[in-house]
C-alpha positions as a Markdown table, in Angstrom:
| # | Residue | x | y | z |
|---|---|---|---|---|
| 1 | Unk | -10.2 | -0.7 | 29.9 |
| 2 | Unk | -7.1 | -1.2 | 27.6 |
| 3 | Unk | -8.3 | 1.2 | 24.3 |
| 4 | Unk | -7.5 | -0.8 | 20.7 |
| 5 | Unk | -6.3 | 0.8 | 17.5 |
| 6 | Unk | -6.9 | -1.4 | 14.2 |
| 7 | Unk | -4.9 | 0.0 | 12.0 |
| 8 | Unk | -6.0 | 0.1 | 8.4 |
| 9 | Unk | -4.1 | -2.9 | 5.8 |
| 10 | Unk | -4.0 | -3.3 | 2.5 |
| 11 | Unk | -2.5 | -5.5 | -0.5 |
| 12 | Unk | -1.0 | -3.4 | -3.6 |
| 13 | Unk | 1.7 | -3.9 | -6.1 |
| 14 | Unk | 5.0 | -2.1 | -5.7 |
| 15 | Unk | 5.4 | 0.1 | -8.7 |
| 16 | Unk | 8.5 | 1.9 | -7.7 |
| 17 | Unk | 11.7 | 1.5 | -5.7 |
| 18 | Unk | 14.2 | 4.4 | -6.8 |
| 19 | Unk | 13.8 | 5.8 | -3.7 |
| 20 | Unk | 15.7 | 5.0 | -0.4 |
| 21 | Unk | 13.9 | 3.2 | 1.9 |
| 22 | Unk | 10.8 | 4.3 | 0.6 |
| 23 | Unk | 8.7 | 1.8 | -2.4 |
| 24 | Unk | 5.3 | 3.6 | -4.3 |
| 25 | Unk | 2.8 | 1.1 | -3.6 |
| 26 | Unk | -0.6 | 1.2 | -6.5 |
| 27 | Unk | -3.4 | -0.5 | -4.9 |
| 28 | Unk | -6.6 | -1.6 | -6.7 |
| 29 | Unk | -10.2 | -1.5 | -6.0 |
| 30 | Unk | -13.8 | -2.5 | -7.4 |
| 31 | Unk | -16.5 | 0.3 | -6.7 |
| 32 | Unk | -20.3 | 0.0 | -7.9 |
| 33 | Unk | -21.2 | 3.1 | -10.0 |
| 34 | Unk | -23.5 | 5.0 | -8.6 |
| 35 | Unk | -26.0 | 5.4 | -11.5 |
| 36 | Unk | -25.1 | 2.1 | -14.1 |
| 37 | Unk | -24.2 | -0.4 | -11.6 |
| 38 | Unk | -21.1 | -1.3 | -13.1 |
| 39 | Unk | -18.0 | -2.0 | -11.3 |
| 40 | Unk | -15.5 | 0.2 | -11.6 |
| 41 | Unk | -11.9 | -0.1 | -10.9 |
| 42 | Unk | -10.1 | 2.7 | -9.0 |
| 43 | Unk | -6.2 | 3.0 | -8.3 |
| 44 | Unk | -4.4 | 5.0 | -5.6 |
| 45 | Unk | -0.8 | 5.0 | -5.1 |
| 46 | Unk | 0.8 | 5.5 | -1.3 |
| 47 | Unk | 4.1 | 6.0 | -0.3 |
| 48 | Unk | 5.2 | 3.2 | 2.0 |
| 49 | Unk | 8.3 | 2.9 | 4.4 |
| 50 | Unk | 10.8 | 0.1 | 3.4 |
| 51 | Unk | 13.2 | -0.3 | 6.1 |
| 52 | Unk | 15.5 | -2.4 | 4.7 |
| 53 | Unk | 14.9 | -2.3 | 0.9 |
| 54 | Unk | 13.6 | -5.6 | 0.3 |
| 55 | Unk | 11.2 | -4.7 | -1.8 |
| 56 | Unk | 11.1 | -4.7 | -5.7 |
| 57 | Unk | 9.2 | -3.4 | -8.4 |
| 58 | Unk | 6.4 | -6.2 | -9.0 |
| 59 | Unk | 5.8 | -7.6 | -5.6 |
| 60 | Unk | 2.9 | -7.6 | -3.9 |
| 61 | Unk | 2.8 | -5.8 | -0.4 |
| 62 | Unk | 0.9 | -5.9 | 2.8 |
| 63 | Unk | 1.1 | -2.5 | 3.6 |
| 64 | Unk | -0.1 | -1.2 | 7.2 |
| 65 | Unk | -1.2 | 2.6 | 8.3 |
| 66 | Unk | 1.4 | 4.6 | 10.6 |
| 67 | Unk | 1.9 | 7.7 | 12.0 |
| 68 | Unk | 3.4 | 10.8 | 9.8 |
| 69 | Unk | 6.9 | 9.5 | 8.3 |
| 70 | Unk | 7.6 | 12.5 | 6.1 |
| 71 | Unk | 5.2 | 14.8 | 3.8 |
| 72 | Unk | 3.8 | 11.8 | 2.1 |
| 73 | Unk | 4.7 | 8.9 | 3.8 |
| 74 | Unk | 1.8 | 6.9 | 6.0 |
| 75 | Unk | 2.2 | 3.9 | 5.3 |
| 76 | Unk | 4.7 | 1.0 | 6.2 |
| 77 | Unk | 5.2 | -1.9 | 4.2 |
| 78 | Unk | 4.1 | -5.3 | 6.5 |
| 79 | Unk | 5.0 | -8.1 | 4.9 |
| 80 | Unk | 5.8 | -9.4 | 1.3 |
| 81 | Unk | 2.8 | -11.6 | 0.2 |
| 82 | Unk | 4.3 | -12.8 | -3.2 |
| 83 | Unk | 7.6 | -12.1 | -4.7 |
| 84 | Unk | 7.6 | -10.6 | -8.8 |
| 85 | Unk | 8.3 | -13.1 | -10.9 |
């Protein structure tokens, strides 16, 4: 039996691009407070592989979970799901 890995995705903004072939990626989420029930909205930024710099600062990304690319790199971008305007 053929084993399956979902890999984890998710949609963020790209924040920075001075980097070669590398774009900081800040994604935003919504998480109930424990004690006041109030949504609360948490950023995390993640280094993302950009093979061949198409990114820019302001686009949204589809970014996927990888294997190790460097000290701080896990993540590859995907796909482009809307382009800054």
């Amino acid at each position: 039996m053929e084993k399956r890995f979902l890999r984890r995705q998710m949609v963020g903004t790209v924040v920075s691009e001075k980097m070669d072939k590398t774009v900081i990626v800040l994604v935003e989420r919504l998480v109930k407070h424990k004690l006041y029930q109030k949504y609360v909205r948490r950023r995390s930024k993640f280094a993302a592989h950009d093979e061949n710099n198409v990114s820019r600062v302001g686009d949204k990304v589809l970014i996927t979970q990888s294997r190790p690319l460097s000290k701080t790199k896990r993540w590859r971008v995907s796909k482009i799901v809307e382009k800054a305007v």
